[in-house]
N, C-alpha and C positions, 0 to 999 in steps of 0.2 A: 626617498621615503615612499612607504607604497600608498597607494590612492588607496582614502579611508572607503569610498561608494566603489571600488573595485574588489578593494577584500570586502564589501558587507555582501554583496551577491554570489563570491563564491564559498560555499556553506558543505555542511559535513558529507553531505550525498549527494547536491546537485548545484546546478548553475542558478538563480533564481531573482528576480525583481522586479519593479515598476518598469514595465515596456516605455523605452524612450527615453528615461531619463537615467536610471542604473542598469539596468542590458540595453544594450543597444546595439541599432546593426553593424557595429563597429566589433564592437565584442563577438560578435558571434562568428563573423567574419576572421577577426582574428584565430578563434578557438578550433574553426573548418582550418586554417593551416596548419595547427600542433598537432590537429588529430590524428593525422595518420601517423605524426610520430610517436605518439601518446598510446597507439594500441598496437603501435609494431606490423601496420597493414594496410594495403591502400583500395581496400574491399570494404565500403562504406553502406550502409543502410539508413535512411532516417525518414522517422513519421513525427504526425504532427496534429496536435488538437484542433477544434474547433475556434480558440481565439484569434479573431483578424488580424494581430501580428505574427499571427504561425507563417505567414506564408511569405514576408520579407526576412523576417530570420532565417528561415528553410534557403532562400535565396542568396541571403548573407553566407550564413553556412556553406553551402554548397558553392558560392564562390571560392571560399578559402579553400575548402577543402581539395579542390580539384584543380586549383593554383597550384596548391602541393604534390599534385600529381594521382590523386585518389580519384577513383569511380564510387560515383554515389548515385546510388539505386534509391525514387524517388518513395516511398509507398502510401504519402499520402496522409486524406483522413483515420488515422486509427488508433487506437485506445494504447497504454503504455502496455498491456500485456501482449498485443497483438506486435508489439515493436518489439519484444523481448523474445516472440516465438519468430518473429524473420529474421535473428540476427541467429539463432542457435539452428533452428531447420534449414536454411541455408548457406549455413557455410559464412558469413561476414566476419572480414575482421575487428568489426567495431559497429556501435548503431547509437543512435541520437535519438532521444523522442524529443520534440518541441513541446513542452505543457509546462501549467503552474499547478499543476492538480486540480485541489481544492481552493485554491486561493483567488479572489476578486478579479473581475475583470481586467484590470487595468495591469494584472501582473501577468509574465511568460519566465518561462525557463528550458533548458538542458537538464534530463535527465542521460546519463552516459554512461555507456558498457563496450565492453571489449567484447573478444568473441565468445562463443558461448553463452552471450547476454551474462556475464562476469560484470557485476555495480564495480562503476571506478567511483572511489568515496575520496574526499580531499586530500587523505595520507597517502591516498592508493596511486596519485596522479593529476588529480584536480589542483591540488597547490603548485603542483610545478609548473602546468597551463597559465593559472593567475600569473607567475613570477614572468614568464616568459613575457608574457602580456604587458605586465607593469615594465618590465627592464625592454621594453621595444626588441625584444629580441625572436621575431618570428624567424621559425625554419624558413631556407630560400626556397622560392617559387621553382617547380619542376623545370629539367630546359621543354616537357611534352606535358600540356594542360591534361586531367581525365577527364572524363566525359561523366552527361547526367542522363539516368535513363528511370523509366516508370515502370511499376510493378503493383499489379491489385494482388493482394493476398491474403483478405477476408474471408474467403472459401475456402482454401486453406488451415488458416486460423479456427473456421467453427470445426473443423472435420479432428480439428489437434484436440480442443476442447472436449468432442463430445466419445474422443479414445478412451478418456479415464473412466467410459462409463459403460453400461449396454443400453443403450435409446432406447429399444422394446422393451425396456423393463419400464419406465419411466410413463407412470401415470399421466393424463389427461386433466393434470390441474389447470384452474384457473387464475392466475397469475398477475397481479397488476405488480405493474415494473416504473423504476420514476429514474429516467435519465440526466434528470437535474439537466437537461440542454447540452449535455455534455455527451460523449465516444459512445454512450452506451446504445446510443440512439443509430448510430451507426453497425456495432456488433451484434445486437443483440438479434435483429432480424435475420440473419445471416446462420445463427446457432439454432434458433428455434424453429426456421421452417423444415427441420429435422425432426423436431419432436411434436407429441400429439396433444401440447397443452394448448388452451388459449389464454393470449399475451391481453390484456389492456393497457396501452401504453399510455404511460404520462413527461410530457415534455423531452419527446423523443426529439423535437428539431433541434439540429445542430445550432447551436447560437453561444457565442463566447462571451458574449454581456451579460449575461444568465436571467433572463427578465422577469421568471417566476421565482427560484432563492437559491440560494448559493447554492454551489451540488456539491456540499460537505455534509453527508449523512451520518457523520460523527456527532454531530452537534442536533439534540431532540427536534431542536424548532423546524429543521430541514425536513424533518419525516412526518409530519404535520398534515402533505397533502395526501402523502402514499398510505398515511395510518386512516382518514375518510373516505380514499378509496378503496380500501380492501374491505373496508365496512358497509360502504355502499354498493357495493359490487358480487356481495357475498362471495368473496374471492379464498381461494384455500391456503394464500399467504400473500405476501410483496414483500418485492424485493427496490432497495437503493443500488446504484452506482453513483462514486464523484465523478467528477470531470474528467479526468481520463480514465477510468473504466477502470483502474486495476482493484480497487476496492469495493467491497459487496458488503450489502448490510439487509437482516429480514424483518420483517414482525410479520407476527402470524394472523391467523383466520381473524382474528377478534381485533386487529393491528398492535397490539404487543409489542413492545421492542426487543429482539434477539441479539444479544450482545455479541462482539467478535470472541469472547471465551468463550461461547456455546457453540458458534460455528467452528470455534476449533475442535474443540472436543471433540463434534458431531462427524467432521471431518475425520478425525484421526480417529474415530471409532469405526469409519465406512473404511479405512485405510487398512487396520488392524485384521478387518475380517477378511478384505481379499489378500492378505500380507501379514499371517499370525509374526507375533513377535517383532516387530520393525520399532528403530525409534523412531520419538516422536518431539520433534523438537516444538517448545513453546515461551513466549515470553514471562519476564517474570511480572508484568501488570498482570498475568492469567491469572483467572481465578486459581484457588486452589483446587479445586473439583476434576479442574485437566489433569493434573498426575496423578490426580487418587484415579480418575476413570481408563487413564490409559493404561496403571499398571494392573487395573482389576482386571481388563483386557486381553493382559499378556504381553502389553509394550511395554518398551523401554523408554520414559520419559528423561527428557534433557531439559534442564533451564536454561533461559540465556539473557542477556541483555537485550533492549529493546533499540531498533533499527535494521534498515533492510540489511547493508551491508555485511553487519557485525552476524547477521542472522544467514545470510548466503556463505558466506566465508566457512561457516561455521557447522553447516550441513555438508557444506561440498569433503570438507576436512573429516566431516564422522560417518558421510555416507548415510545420511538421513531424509527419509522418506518422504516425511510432512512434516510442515512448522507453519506456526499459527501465532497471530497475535491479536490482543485485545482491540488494535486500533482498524481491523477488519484486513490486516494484510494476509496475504497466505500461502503459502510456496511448498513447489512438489517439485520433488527429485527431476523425475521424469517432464520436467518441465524446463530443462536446464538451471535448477534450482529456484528459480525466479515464481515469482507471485501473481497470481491471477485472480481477482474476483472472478471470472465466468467460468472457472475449473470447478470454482468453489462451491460457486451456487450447483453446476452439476453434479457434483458428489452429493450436494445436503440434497436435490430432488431426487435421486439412486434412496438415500435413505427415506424420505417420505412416502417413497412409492414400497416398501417393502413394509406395509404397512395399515390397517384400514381406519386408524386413528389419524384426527386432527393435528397439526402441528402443534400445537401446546401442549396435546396431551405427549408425543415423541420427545418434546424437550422438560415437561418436567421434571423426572427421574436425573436429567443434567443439572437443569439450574434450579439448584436449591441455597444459593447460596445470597447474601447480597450484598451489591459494589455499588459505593459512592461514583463512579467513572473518575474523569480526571478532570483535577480541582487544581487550577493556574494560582498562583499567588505572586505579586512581584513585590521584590525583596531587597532590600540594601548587600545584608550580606548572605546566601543561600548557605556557605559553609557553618555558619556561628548557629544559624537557625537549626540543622539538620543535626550538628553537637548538641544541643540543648533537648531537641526531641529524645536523642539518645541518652542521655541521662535521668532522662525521665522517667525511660522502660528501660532502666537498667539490669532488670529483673528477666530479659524476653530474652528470645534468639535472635540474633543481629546479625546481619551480614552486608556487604558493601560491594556484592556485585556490579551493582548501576544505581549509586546516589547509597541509601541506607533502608533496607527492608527489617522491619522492628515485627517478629513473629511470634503471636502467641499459638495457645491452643485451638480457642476459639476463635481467633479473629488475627487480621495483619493489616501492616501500611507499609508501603513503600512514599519515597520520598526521593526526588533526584533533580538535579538543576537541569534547567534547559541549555541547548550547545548556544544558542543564538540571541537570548532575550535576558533581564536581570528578574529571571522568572522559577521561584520554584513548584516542580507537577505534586503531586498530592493523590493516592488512591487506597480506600482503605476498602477491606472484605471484612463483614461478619458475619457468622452464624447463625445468627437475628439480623433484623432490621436495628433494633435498640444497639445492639452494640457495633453493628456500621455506625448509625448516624453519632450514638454518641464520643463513639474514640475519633471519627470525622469530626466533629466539632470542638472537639477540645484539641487534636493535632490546627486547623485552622486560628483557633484561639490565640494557640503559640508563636504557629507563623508568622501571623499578621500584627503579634504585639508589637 
């Protein structure tokens, strides 16, 4: 029977747990053996966050892995996008980031790709690792150990980053930035002594315990110190990074909150102009305001399900430019598909700077719309609950791409279980405020009866 704390860690898209007691350097050591068989290559790359067990996993890791006969090129402190651009710009056949993202100190994980920075997601590969793992059946040790060698490639990285853009266009904003203690605090120096803004940094020191608040800028409470410093700084926006830097979050001059649907938009409207007609892939939590602006644009808008994987897969397949999600993720083609907050913030500064208005005034004309974000519920049964919403709006347009989006004219919710929790998400858009909060409250009503 397989161990219940070994399947709970290995999850739709990554490795993930309480350091020491569900990952552990047992596992990870294990998981450096399969890998090279796992990506058909013994050309390894892996970076590693800021958390103090980054660097016995990395160790663990890179035990196994080099048992197996793989070379693994060290690189370090760096953010999961900058691990995604060493595994594609040079050539690896596989790469490891060490992080738990956003989640509490005490947790670490594996995020894993093959070459090309290609997400290995649990169907993709990650289940076969688990089984091997629970049935003790590791690949045998090489009869010739590989070797471990180091690699800085943050210089690198900023120069990838700041390609998608022209620098001398890029105004002399003033920019308070909040690394939550996490990667950004490492990258971001690195991109900006390129350009001619000034940075005011907030909890740029590396620290895995995160001792000022979580560096999940998904959640208001986190943006709390970034929204009094752009206030007090009379700053021309700020910007968030989580904990491993691949996710980017803004509010503007006045500290506003700027949602991941506006940055996509914003994105894929700076996309469309250097690239008429390109699609434009986005999740379906987006607002609706993405498709109506992409195709006002002359894109091609795509919907899709929400997750990296399902979301990479799925560009690489249509040959898709940009894709954007509401949860701040954001992926370019020319990026090996893969997702980068620091791309992203560079595109949204290209469009600020092509401009002599404030950023509120740039994104009002986008966000006219209003979203509850996402409302957690947990649930006995998520399927009975998600049947009953739908016979409610029996009347709407329905569709069952990911969970049940229930469509009206004026307004929409989607509804879809979580892969991992007895939790259902919850996100409703109105045209008003009155008619978000109120079709939000009476879908809550039902859930929670």
């Amino acid at each position: 029977m397989l161990d219940p704390a070994l399947n709970a860690i290995f999850k739709s898209y990554d490795v993930r747990g309480v350091y020491g007691t569900e990952l552990t350097d047992e596992i990870a050591y294990a998981i450096g053996r399969c890998y090279p068989a796992l990506v058909g290559g013994s050309k390894l790359v892996v970076g590693r966050d800021m958390r103090p067990s980054g660097v016995a996993l990395f160790e663990a890791f890179a035990r196994g892995a080099t048992e197996a006969g793989a070379s693994v090129t060290d690189i370090g402190l760096v953010s999961t996008d900058a691990l995604y651009f060493a595994v594609g710009k040079f050539g690896f056949d596989g790469g490891i980031m060490i992080t738990a993202s956003h989640n509490p100190a005490k947790y670490n994980g594996l995020k894993c790709t093959r070459a090309n920075a290609e997400a290995i997601s649990f169907d993709g590969g990650l289940r076969s690792v688990r089984d091997r793992i629970a049935n003790h059946d590791l690949p045998p040790k090489a009869a010739q150990s590989g070797t471990v060698e180091q690699r800085f490639i943050l210089d690198d990285f900023a120069q990838h980053c700041l390609s998608f853009i022209d620098p001398k266009q890029i105004k002399p904003f003033k920019i308070v930035i909040d690394a939550g203690n996490g990667m950004a605090g490492a990258t971001v120096p690195h991109v900006f002594k390129h350009l001619p803004c000034e940075i005011i940094p907030l909890y740029f020191e590396l620290d895995g315990n995160f001792p000022n608040h979580p560096a999940s800028p998904i959640e208001p409470e986190n943006m709390v110190d970034l929204q009094a410093a752009v206030r007090k700084h009379g700053s021309d926006l700020g910007v968030a990074f989580d904990g491993d830097a691949d996710r980017m979050f803004i509010v503007d001059e006045h500290g506003n909150l700027i949602d991941g649907s506006t940055v996509t938009a914003l994105v894929a409207l700076n996309t469309l102009r250097k690239h008429p007609g390109s699609k434009i892939l986005y999740n379906l939590i987006c607002s609706r305001s993405v498709p109506e602006l992409v195709e006002k644009a002359g894109g091609v808008a795509i919907r899709s399900q929400v997750g990296h994987s399902i979301i990479k897969q799925t560009m690489r397949e249509r040959d898709i430019l940009f894709g954007g999600e509401h949860s701040g993720h954001f992926y370019f083609r020319e990026n090996w598909y893969a997702d980068s907050g620091m791309i992203a913030l560079m595109e949204c500064l290209e469009v600020f700077s092509r401009t002599n208005d404030p950023v509120s005034a740039v994104i009002a004309p986008i966000d006219t719309r209003f979203r509850s974000g996402e409302i957690n519920s947990t649930v006995a049964d998520a399927q009975a609950k998600m049947s009953q919403l739908e016979s409610v709006h029996a009347d709407a347009h329905i569709d069952h791409l990911d969970g049940v989006t229930i469509s009206y004219p004026t307004w929409w919710m989607n509804i879809r279980p979580s892969n991992t929790e007895p939790l259902l998400r919850l996100n409703v858009e109105g045209d008003t405020r009155e008619l978000m909060e109120q079709n939000r409250d009476a879908a809550l009503a039902l859930i929670r009866s």
